[in-house]
VOGU-3710 file (C-alpha; in Angstrom, 3 decimals, decimal comma):
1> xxxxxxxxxx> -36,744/-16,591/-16,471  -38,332/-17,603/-12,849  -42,273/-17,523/-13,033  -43,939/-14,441/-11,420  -46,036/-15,699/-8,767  -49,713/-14,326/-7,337  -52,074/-15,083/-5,525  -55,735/-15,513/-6,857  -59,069/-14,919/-4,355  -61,876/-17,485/-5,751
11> xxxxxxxxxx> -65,274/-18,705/-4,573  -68,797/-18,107/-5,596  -70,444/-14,282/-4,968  -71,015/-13,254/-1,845  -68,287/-15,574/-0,495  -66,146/-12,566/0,900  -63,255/-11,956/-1,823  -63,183/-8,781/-1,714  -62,351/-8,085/1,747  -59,585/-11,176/1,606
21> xxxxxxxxxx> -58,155/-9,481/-1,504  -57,803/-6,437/-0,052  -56,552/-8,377/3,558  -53,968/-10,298/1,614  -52,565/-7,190/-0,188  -52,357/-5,386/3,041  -50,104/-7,752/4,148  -48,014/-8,555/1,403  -47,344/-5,567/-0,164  -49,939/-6,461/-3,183
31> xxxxxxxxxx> -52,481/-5,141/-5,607  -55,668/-6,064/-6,449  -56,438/-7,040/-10,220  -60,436/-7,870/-10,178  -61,664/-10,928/-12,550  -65,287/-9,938/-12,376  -65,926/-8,933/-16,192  -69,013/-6,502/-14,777  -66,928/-5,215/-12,332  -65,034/-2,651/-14,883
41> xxxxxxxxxx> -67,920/-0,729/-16,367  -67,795/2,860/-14,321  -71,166/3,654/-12,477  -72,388/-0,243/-11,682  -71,768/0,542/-8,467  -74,463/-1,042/-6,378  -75,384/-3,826/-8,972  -72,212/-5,351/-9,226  -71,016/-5,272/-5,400  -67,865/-3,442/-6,318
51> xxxxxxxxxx> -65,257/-2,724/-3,845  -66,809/0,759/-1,987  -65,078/3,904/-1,768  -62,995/2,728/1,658  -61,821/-0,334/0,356  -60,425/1,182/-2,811  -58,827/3,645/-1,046  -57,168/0,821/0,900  -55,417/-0,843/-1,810  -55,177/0,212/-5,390
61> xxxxxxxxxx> -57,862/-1,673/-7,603  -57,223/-2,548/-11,459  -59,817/-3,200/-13,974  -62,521/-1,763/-11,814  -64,891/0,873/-13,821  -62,508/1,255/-16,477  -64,943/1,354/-19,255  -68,186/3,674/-19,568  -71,320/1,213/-19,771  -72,037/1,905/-23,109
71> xxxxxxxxxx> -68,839/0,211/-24,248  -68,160/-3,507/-24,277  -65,433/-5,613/-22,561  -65,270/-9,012/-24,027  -62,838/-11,949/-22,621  -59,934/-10,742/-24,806  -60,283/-6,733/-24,113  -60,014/-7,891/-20,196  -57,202/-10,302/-20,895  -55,201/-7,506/-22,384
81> xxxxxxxxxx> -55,829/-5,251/-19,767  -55,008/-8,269/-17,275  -51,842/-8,917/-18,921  -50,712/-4,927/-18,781  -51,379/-5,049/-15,311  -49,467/-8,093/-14,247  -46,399/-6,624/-16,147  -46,720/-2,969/-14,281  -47,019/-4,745/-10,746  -43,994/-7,009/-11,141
91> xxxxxxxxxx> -42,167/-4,109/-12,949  -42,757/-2,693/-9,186  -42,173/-5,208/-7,271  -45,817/-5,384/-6,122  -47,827/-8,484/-5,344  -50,409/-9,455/-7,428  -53,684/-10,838/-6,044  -56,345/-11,419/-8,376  -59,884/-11,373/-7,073  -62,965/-12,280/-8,856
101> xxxxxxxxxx> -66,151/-13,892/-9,670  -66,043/-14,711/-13,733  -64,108/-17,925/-13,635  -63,205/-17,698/-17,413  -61,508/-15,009/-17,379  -59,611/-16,136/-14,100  -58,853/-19,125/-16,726  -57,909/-17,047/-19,269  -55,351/-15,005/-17,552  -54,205/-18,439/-16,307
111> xxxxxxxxxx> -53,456/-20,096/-19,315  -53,625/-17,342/-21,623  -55,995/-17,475/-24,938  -56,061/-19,792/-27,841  -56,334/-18,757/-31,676  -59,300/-17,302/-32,534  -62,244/-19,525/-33,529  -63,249/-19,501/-37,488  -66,150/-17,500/-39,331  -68,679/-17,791/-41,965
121> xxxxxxxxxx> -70,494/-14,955/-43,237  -72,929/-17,581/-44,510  -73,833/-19,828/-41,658  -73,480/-16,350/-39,637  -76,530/-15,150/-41,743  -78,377/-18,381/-41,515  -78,455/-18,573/-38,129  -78,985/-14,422/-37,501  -82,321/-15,440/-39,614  -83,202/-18,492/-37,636
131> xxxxxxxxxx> -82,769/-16,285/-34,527  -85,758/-13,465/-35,825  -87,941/-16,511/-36,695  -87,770/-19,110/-33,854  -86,982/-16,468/-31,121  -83,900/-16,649/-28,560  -84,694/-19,473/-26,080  -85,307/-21,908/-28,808  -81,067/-20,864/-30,159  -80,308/-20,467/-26,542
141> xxxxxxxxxx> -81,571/-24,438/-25,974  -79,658/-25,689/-28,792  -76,521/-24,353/-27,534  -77,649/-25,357/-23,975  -76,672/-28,509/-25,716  -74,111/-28,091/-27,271  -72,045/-26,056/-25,075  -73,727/-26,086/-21,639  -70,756/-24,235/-20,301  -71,089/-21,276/-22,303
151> xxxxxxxxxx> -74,682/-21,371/-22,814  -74,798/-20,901/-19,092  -72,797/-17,537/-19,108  -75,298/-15,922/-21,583  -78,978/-14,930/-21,960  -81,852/-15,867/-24,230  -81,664/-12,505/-25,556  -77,632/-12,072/-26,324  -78,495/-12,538/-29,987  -74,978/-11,689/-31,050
161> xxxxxxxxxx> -73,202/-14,054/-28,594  -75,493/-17,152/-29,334  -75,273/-16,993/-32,969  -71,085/-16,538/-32,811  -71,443/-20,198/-30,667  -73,480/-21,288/-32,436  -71,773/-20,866/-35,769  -68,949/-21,824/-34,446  -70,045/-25,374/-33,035  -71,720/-25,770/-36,964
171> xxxxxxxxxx> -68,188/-25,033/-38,316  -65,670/-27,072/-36,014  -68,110/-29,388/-34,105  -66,383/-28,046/-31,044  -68,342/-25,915/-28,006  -67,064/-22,072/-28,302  -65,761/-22,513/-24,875  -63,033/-24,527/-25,836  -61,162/-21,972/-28,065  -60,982/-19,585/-25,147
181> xxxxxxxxxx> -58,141/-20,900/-23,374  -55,725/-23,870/-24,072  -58,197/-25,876/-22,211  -56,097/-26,641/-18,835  -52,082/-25,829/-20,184  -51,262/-23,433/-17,004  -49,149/-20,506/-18,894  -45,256/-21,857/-17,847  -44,049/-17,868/-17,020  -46,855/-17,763/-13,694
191> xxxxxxxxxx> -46,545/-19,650/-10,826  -50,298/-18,883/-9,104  -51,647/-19,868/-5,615  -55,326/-20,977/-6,256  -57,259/-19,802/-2,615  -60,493/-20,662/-2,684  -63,485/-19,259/-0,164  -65,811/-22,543/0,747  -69,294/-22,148/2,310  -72,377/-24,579/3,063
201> xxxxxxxxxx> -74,783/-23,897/0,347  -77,904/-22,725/2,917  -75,294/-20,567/4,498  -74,412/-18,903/1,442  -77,668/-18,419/0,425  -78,710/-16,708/3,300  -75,631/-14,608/2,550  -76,827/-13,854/-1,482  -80,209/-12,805/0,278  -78,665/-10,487/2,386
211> xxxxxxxxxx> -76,321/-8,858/-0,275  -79,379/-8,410/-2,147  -81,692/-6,724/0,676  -78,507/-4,406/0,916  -78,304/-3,320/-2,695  -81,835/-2,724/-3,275  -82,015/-0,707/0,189  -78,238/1,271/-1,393  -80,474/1,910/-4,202  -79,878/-0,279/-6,905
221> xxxxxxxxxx> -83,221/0,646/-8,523  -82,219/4,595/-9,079  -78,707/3,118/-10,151  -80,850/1,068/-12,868  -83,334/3,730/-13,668  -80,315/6,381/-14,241  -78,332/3,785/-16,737  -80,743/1,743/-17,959  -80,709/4,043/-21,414  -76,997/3,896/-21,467
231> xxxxxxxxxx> -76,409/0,107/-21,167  -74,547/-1,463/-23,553  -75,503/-5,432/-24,231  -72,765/-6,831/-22,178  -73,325/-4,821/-19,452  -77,107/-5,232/-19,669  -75,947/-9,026/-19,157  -75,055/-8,232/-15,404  -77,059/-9,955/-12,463  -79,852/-7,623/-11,029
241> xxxxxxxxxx> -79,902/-5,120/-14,401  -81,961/-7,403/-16,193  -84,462/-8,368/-13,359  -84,560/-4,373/-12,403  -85,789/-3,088/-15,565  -88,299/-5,760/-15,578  -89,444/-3,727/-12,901  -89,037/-0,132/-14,068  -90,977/-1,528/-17,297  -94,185/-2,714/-15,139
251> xxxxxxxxxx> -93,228/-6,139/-15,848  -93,198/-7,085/-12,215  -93,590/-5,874/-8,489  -90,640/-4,250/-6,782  -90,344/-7,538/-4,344  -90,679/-9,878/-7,491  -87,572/-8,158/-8,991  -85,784/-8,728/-5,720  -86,633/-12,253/-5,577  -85,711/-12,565/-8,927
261> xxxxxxxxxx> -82,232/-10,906/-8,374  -81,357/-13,575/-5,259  -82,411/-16,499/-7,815  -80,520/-15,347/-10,315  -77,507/-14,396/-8,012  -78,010/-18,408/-6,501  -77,626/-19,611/-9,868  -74,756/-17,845/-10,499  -73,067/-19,247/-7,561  -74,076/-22,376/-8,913
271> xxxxxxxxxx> -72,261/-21,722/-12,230  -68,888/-20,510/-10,003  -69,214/-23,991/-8,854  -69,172/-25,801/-11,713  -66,286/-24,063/-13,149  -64,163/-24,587/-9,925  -64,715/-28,107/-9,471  -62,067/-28,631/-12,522  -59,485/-26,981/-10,962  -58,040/-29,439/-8,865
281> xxxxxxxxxx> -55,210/-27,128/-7,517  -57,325/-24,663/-5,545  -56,960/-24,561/-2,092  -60,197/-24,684/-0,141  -60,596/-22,330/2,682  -63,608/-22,495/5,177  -65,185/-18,427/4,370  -66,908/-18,173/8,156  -63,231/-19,447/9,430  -62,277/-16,763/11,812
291> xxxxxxxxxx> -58,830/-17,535/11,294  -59,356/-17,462/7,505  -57,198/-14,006/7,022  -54,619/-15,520/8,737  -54,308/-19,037/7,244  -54,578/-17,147/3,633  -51,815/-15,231/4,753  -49,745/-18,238/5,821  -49,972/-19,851/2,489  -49,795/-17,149/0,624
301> xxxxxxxx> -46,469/-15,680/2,450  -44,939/-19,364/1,888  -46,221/-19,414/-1,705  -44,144/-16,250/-2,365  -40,913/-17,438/-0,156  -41,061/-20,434/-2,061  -40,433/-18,684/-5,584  -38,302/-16,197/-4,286
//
């Protein structure tokens, strides 16, 4: 059987995927599949710079606000719901571009997931007890070390998700992170296009800042202050949540929180980078190109050709 080809929309946040995404599908007779693993709780609207109301009624969207935000959507929920989605849009002859922030599970759909990592009831304990004593940044610093990669992707206080790693690393001696995927082994059945959106660091910093000033002036603090109560701990885990109900609990000034969402949002970019930088097949594309929609186009139409 040929491989199914797509075409996938990365770069850090704030680097413009969306509106390429939805660009590329325009022209190629695609769909969008979003990678951004905050991106399919319903009603994290502002928070999670979801495509708006115009641009979903562009192109059709999968995997965005699928789940309420009490629920959870771990790596292999999304995978699944990936996978279903990649089946119905070849089934229909429809392009697949896949557009998204959360560069594991861009990975994951690429390669496709290992077997599951082993438990211990026992260790599990241990560790749930050495979490209550020594607090969460001390557990979250010893699998800073261990697994920088995933440590990165999770918070101090995402007892549940340290302690798995953790037990995990005590039971293998391997990070978590590498029993997500087979660890570079590109699945044989796709044949993706890697686009990626490159920007000078100031420039896209100056960019984050602005997202931000926009979501906080679209009302990201009523958006917190309505689902704050209803957030589930993975959702809780999503940029400017956190830092908001800081706020809402007196724990800061309304500009503090803001500041803290943009340094949190850099950081994140930051993260994006790291993951991308072992990818070597990704094409880089110049984001303030003004030709950018049409060079994207021009690969991505050859890319296609090329498999047909």
């Amino acid at each position: 059987m040929r491989p199914l080809p797509l075409i996938v929309v990365l770069g850090p946040t704030a680097a413009g995927k969306t509106a390429l995404a939805i660009d590329l599908a325009l022209r190629l007779g695609g769909e969008v599949i979003s990678a951004d693993a905050m991106a399919v709780y319903r009603d994290m609207d502002i928070g999670t710079a979801k495509p708006d109301a115009t641009q979903l009624a562009q192109v059709p969207h999968h995997l965005v606000s699928v789940f309420p935000p009490e629920d959870r959507c771990d790596l292999q929920r999304w995978a699944d719901l990936a996978e279903a989605a990649l089946a119905d849009l070849h089934a229909r002859g429809r392009v697949p571009i896949v557009a998204g922030g959360s560069p594991l599970y861009v990975k994951a759909l690429l390669e496709g997931l290992s077997a599951g990592a082993p438990r211990d009831p026992a260790v599990r304990a241990a560790l749930d007890a050495r979490y209550a004593m020594e607090g969460g940044p001390a557990l979250h610093a010893e699998l800073a070390r261990v697994d920088p990669a995933y440590a990165n992707q999770r918070h101090p206080n995402d007892q549940r998700r340290i302690v798995r790693a953790l037990e995990v690393h005590a039971l293998t001696g391997r990070p978590y992170s590498a029993f997500h995927t087979t660890d570079g082994i590109r699945r044989p059945d796709l044949r993706p296009l890697l686009l990626g959106l490159a920007w000078d660091k100031e420039v896209l910093h100056r960019r984050i800042d602005q997202r931000v000033r926009q979501m906080f002036a679209a009302g990201l603090v009523d958006e917190v202050r309505h689902l704050r109560q209803r957030l589930s701990p993975e959702a809780m885990q999503a940029v400017g949540y956190k830092e908001v109900t800081a706020h809402l609990d007196g724990c800061c000034s309304l500009d503090a929180a803001r500041d803290q969402v943009a340094l949190a949002t850099r950081h994140l970019a930051k993260h994006q980078a790291t993951w991308y930088r072992r990818w070597p097949d990704i094409t880089w594309l110049p984001g303030d190109d003004p030709a950018l929609a049409d060079r994207a186009h021009t690969l991505a139409a050859a890319h296609l050709v090329a498999g047909g």
